[in-house]
C-alpha positions in Angstrom: 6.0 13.5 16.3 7.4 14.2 13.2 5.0 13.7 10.1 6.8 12.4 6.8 6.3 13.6 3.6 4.8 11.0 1.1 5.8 9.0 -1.5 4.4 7.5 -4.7 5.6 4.4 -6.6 3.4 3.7 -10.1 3.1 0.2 -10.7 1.3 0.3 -14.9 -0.2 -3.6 -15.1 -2.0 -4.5 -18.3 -4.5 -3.0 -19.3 -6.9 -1.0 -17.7 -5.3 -1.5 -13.8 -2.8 0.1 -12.2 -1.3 0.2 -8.8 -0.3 3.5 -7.1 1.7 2.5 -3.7 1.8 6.0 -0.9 4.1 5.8 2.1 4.1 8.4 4.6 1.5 11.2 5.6 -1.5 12.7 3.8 -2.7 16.2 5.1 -3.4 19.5 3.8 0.0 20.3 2.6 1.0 17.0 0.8 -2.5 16.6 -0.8 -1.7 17.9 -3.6 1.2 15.2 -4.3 -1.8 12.6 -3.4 -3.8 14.1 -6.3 -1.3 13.8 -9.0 0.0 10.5 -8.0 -4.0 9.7 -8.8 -4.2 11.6 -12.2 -1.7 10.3 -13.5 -2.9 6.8 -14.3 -5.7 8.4 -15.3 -4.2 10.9 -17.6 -2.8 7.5 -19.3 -6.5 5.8 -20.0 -6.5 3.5 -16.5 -9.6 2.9 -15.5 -8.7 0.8 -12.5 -6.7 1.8 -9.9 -5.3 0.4 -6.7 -4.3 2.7 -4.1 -1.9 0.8 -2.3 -1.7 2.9 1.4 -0.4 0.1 3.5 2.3 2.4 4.3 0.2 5.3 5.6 0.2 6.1 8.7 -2.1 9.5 8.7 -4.5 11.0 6.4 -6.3 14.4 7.2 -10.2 15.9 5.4 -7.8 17.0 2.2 -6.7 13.5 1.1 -10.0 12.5 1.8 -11.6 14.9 -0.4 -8.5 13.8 -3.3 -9.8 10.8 -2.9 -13.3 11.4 -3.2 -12.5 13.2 -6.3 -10.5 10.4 -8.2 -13.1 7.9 -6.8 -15.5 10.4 -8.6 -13.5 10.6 -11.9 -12.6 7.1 -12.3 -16.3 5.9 -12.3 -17.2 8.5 -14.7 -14.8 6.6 -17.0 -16.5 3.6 -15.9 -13.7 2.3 -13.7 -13.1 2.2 -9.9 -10.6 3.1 -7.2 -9.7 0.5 -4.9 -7.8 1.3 -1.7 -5.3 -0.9 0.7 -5.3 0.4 4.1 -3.2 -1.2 7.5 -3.1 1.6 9.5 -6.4 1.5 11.7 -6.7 5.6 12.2 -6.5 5.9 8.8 -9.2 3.2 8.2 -11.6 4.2 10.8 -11.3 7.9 8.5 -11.9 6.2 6.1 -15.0 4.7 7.0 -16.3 7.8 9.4 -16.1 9.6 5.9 -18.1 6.9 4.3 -15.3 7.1 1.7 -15.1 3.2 1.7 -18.8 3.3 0.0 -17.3 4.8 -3.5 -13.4 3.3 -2.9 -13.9 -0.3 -1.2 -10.9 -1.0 1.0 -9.2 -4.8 0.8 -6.2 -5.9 3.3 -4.0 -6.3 1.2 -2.8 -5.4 -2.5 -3.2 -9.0 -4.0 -7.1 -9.2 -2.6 -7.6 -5.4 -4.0 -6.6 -6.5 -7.5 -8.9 -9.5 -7.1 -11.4 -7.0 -6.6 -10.7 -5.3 -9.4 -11.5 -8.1 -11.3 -14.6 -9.2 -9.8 -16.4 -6.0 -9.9 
């Protein structure tokens, strides 16, 4: 099986949220790409951040450490990250990792950003 690189789309909404969409794999190797697509909303004063990874079909312990990280980073600015999972192996990481206690996963974009807002 042949894993596919990632790819990042930033989607800058008003004010504080953003959306970053990720297609593809997360491990070790592409991680890195994963962590950048995160800082750099961040970089730019978002507070609020979507991660859109509807379109991910594996993650490995390094994109869940990125995203432990940004999770981190974003509520020291007082903000959140918000993720959007399909993929059930990548959800069931996701919640083995308890990373779904600091970065609350939604079904769907539209309900993520609704989260945003209510938090």
């Amino acid at each position: 099986m042949a894993i596919s690189p990632p790819r990042y789309q930033q989607l800058s909404l008003e004010g504080e949220r953003h959306v970053v969409v990720a297609e593809g794999s997360i491990d070790m190797s592409t991680a890195p790409l994963l962590a950048a697509a995160l800082d750099e909303p961040i970089e730019l004063g978002k507070t609020h951040v979507v991660l859109d990874m509807s379109g991910v079909r594996f993650i490995d312990s390094m994109a869940v450490h990125v995203l432990m990280g940004a999770a981190r980073e974003l509520r020291q600015r007082f903000g959140r990250l918000v993720l959007v999972i399909a993929d059930p192996g990548v959800l069931r990481i996701v919640q083995l990792t308890r990373l779904d206690l600091m970065a609350p996963v939604y079904e769907s974009r539209e309900a993520a950003l609704r989260g945003l807002i209510d938090a």
